[in-house]
DORO-615360 format. One record per residue: x, y, z of N, C-alpha, C in turn; residue in three letters. Coordinates in pm, whole numbers, padded with zeros to 5 digits, always signed. Layout:
<pts>
XYZXYZXYZALA;...
</pts>
This chain:
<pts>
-08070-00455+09238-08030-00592+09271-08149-00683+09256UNK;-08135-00804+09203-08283-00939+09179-08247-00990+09314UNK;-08351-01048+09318-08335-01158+09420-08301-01271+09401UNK;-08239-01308+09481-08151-01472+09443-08231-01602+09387UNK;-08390-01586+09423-08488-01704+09390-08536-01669+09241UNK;-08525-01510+09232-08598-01476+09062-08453-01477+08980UNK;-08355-01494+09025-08270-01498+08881-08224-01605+08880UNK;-08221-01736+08987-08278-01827+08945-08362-01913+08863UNK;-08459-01874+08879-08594-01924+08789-08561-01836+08664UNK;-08509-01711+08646-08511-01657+08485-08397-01760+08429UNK;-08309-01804+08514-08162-01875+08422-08197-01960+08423UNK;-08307-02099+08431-08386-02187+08457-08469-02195+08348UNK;-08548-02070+08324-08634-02061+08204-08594-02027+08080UNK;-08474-01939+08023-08414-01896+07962-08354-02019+07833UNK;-08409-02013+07708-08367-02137+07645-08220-02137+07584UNK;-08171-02246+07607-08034-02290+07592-08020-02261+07426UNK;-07876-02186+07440-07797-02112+07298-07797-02254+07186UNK;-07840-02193+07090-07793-02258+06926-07671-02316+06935UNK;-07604-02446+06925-07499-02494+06893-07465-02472+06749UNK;-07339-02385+06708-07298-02433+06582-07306-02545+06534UNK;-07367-02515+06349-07395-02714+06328-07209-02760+06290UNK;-07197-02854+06286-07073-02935+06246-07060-02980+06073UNK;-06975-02966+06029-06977-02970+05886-06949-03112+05877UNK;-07000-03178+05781-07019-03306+05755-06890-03355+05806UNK;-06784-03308+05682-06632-03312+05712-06578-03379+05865UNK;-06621-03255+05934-06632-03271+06076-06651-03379+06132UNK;-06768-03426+06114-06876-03510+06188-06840-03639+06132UNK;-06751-03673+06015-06737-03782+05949-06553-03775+06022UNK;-06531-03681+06125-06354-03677+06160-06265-03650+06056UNK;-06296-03625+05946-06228-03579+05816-06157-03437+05863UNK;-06041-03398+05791-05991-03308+05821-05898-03277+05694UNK;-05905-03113+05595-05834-03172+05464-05699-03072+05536UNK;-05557-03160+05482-05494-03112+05521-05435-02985+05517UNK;-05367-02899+05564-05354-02741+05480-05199-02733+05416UNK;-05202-02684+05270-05095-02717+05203-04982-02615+05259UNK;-04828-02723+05266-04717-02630+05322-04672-02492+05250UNK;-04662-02406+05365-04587-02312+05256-04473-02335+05149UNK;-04376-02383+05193-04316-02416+05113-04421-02480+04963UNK;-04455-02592+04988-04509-02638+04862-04574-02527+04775UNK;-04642-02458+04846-04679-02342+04802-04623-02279+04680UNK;-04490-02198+04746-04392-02131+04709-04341-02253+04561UNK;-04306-02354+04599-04281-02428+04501-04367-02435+04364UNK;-04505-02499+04380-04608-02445+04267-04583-02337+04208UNK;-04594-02164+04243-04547-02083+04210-04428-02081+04126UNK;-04334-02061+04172-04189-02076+04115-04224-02217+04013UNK;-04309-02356+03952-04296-02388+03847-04377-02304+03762UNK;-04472-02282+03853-04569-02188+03658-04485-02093+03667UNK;-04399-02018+03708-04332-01885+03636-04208-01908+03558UNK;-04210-02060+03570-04057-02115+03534-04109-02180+03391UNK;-04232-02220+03389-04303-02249+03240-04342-02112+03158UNK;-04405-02036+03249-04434-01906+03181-04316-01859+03099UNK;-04207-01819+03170-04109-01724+03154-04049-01837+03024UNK;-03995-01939+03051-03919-01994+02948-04027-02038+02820UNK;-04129-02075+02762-04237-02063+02709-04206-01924+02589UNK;-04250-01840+02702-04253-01681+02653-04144-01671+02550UNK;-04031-01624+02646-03921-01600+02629-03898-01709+02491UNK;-03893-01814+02435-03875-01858+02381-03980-01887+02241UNK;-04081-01785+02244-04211-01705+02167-04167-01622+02119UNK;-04076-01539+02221-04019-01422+02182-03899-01417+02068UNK;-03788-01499+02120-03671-01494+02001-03707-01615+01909UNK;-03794-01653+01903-03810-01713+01773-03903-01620+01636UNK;-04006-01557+01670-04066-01453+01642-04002-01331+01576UNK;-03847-01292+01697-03754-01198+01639-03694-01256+01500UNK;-03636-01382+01530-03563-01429+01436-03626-01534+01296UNK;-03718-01535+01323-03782-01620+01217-03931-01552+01199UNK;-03989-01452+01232-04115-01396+01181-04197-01485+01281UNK;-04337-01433+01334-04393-01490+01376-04521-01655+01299UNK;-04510-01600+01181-04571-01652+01063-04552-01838+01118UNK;-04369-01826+01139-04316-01975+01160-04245-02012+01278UNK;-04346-01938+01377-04386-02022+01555-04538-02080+01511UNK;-04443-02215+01597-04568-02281+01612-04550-02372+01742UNK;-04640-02460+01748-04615-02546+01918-04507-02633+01910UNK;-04462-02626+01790-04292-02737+01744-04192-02667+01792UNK;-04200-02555+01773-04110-02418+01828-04070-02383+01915UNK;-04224-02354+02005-04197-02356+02167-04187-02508+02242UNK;-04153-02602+02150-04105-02744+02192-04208-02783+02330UNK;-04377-02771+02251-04460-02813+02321-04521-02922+02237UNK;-04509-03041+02281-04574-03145+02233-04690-03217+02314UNK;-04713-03328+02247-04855-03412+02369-04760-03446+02472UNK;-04610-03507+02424-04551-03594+02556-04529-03457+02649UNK;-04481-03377+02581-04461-03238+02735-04542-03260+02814UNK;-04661-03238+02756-04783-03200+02810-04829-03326+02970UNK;-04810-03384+02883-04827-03519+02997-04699-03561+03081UNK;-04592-03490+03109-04441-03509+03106-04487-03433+03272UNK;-04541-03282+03209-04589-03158+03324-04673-03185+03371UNK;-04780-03297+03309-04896-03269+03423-04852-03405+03502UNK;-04774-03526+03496-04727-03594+03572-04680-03541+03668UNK;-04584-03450+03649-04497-03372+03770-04577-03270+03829UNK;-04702-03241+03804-04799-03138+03907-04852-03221+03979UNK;-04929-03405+03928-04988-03480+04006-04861-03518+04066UNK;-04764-03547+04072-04664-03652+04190-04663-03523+04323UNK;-04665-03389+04272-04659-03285+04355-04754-03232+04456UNK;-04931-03272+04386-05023-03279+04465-05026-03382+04536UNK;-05000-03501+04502-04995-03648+04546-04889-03637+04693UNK;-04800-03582+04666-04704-03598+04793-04715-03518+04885UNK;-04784-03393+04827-04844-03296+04960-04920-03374+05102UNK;-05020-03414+05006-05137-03493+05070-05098-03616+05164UNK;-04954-03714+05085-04938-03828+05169-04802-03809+05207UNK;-04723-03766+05183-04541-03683+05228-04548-03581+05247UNK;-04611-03494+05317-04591-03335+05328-04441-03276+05313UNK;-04406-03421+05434-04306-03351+05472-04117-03376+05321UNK;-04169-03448+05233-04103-03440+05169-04089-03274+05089UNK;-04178-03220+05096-04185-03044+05069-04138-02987+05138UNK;-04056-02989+05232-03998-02935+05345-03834-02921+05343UNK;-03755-02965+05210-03649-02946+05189-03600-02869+05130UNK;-03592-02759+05185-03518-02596+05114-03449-02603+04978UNK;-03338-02656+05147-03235-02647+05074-03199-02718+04917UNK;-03282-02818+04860-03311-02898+04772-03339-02804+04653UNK;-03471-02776+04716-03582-02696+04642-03462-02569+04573UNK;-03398-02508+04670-03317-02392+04606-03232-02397+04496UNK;-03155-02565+04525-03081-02593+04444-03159-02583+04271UNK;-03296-02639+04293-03409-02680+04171-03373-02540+04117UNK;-03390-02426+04207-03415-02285+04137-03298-02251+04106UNK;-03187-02284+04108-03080-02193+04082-03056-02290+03921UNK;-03095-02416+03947-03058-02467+03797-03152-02448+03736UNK;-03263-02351+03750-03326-02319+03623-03295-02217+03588UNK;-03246-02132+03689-03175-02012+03638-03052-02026+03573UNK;-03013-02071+03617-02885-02110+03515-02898-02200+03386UNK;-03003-02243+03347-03021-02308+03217-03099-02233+03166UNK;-03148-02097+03205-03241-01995+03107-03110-01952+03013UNK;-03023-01906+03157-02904-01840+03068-02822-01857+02997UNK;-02780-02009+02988-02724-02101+02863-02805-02146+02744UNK;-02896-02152+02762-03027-02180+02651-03008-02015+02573UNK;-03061-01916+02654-03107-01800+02588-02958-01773+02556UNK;-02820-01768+02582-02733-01774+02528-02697-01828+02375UNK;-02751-01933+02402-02739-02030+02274-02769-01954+02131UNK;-02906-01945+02197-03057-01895+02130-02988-01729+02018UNK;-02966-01668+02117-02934-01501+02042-02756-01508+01973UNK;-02725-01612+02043-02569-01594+01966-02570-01637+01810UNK;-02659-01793+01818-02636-01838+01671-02775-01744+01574UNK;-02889-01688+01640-02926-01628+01569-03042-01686+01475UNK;-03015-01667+01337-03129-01759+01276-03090-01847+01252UNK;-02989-01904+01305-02924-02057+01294-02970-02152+01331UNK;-03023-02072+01440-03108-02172+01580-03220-02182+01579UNK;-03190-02336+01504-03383-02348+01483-03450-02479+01611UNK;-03553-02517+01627-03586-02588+01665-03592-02735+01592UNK;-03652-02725+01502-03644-02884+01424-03503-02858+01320UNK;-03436-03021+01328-03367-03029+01276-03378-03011+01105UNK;-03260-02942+01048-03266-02929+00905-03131-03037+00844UNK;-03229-03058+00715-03168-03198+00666-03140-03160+00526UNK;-03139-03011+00514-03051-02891+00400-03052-02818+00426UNK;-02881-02761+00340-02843-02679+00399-02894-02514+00322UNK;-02919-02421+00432-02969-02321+00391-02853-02200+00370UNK;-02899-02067+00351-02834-01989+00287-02731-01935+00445UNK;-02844-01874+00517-02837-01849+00675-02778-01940+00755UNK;-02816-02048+00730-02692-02164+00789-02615-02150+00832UNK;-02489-02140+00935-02384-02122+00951-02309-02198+01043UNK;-02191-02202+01047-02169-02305+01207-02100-02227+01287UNK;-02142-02218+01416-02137-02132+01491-02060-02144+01617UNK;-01928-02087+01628-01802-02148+01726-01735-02059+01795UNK;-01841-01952+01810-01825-01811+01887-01869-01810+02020UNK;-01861-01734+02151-01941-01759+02231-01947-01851+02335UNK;-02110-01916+02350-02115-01987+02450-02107-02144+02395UNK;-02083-02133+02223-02093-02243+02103-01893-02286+02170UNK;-01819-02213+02233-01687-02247+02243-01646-02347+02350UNK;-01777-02376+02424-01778-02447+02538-01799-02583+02535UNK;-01951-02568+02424-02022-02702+02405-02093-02687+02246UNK;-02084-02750+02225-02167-02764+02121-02308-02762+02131UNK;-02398-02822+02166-02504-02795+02172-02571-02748+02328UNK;-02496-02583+02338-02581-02604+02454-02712-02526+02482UNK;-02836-02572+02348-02937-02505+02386-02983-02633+02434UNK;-02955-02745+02401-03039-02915+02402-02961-02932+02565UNK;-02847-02861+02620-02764-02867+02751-02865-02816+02844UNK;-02897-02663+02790-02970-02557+02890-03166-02642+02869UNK;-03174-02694+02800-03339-02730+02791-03328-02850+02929UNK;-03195-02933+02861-03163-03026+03031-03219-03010+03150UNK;-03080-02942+03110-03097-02885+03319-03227-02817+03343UNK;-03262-02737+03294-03409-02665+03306-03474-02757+03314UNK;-03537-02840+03264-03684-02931+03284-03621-02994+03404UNK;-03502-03061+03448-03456-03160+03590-03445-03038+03676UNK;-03412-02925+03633-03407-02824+03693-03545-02844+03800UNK;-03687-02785+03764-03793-02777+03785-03835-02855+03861UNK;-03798-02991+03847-03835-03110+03921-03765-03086+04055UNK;-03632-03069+04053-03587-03065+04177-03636-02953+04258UNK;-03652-02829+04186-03757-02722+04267-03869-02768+04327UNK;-03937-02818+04275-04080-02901+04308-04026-02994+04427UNK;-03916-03042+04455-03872-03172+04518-03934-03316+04496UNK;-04016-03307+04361-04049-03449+04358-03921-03560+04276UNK;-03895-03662+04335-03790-03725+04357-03771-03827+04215UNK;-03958-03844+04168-03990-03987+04114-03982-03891+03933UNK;-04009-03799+03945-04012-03714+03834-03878-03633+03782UNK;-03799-03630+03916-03657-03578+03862-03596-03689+03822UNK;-03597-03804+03858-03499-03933+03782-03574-03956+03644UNK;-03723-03994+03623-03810-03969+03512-03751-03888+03402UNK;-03741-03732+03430-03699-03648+03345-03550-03660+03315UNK;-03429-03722+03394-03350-03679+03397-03309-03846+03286UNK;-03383-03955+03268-03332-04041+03191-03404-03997+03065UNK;-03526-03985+03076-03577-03986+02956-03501-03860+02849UNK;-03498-03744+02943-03429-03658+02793-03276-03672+02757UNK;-03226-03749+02872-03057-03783+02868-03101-03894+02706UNK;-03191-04025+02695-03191-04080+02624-03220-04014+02475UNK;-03332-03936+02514-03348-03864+02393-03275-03790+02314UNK;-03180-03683+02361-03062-03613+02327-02953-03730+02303UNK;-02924-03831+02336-02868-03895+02278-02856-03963+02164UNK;-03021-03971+02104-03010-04013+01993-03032-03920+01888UNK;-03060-03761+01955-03086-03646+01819-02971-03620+01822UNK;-02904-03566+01844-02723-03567+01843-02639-03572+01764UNK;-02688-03740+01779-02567-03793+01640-02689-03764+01492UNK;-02798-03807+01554-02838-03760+01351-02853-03618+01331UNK;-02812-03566+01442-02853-03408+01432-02714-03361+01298UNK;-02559-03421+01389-02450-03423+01369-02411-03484+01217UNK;-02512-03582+01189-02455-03649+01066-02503-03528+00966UNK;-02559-03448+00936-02617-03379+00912-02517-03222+00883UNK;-02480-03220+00997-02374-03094+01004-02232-03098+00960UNK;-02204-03246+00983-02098-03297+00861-02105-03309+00722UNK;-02197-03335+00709-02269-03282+00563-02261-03162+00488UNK;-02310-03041+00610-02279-02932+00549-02180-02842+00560UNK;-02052-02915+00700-01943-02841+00658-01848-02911+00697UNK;-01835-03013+00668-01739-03130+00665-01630-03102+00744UNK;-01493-03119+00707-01413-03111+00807-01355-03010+00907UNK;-01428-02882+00874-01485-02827+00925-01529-02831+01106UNK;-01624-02900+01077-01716-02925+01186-01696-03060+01236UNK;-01576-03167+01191-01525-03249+01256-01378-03203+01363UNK;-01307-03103+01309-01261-03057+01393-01324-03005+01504UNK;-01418-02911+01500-01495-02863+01600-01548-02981+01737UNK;-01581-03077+01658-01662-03179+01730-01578-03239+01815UNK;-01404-03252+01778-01319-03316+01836-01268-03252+01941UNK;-01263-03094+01941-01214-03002+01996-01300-02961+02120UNK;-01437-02983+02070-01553-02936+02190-01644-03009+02216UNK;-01697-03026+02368-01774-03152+02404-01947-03117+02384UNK;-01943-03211+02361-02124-03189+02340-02196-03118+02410UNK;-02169-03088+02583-02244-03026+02709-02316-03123+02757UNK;-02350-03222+02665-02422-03284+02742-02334-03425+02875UNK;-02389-03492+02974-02315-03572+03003-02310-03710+02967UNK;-02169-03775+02939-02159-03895+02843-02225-03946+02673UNK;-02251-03815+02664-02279-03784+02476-02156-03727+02456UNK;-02066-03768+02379-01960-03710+02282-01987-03602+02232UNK;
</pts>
């Protein structure tokens, strides 16, 4: 046992503990916020939703046309994509940071994923039914392989790989839940498909005339309010 006057004077003399230092951050009251799971999960699920459809679409073009003639026209990667996607990653970082809580809608977000799943499978439908038919850039002669194609998932809609590319890219957006990028995407390629369409079409009347005006009368474009 010490005596009450010496362990005194030792806890007296004894120099006072190191304070952890404070990180600037800290010391300036800064605090970075920590990203939601959900948002999380969301990021994820778009790069595998670029990966996979990307790929996949590397892949049956490669089968069906040699790899020789893939190119970034093919996998329908252009500059505007490019800046199309990285808009919709910044509105996504952007709203973390100042809307968290707009990342917080599941049920939304689920809906995003089920319509990309479901536009892999009308696209890649498209894709393996018509075969080497199905090209990416439009042809403005007619080839040997050519064919018009009214089998299938071709009995529904007419074009529904330009249907399934749709929903997939608005798809994505609504996964993400950014709000300003799903109306973005959802006019701009509605406008665009509206005007490849018809010259796509003037084109296919061309090469099988009445033909393929019956067809056209008989089956709707897929897309909505395009003939």
């Amino acid at each position: 046992m010490r005596h009450p006057l010496l362990a005194t004077s030792l806890s007296e003399a004894s120099p006072p503990r190191a304070r952890a230092p404070h990180s600037p951050s800290a010391s300036l009251g800064l605090q970075i916020p920590a990203v939601p799971m959900s948002a999380r999960r969301q990021a994820w699920q778009f790069a595998a939703a670029l990966v996979f459809f990307h790929g996949s679409e590397y892949v049956l073009a490669a089968a069906f046309h040699g790899r020789r003639n893939v190119t970034a026209t093919s996998l329908l990667i252009s500059k505007q994509y490019v800046l199309a996607m990285s808009f919709a990653m910044l509105e996504h970082l952007t709203e973390i940071l100042i809307f968290p809580e707009v990342k917080e809608y599941w049920f939304i977000s689920n809906i995003g994923l089920l319509m990309v799943l479901i536009s892999e499978i009308i696209r890649k439908l498209a894709v393996v039914t018509a075969g080497r038919a199905f090209t990416h850039v439009i042809r403005i002669y007619h080839e040997d392989q050519h064919q018009l194609i009214t089998h299938g998932v071709y009995r529904f809609m007419r074009h529904p790989g330009y249907s399934g590319f749709l929903i997939w890219a608005v798809g994505t957006q609504v996964m993400l839940c950014n709000p300003v990028s799903t109306v973005a995407f959802t006019y701009v390629l509605w406008r665009f498909f509206s005007k490849r369409i018809p010259y796509e079409e003037f084109f296919l009347r061309q090469f099988f005339g009445s033909e393929y005006e019956e067809y056209a009368q008989r089956v709707h474009s897929g897309l909505p309010f395009i003939k």
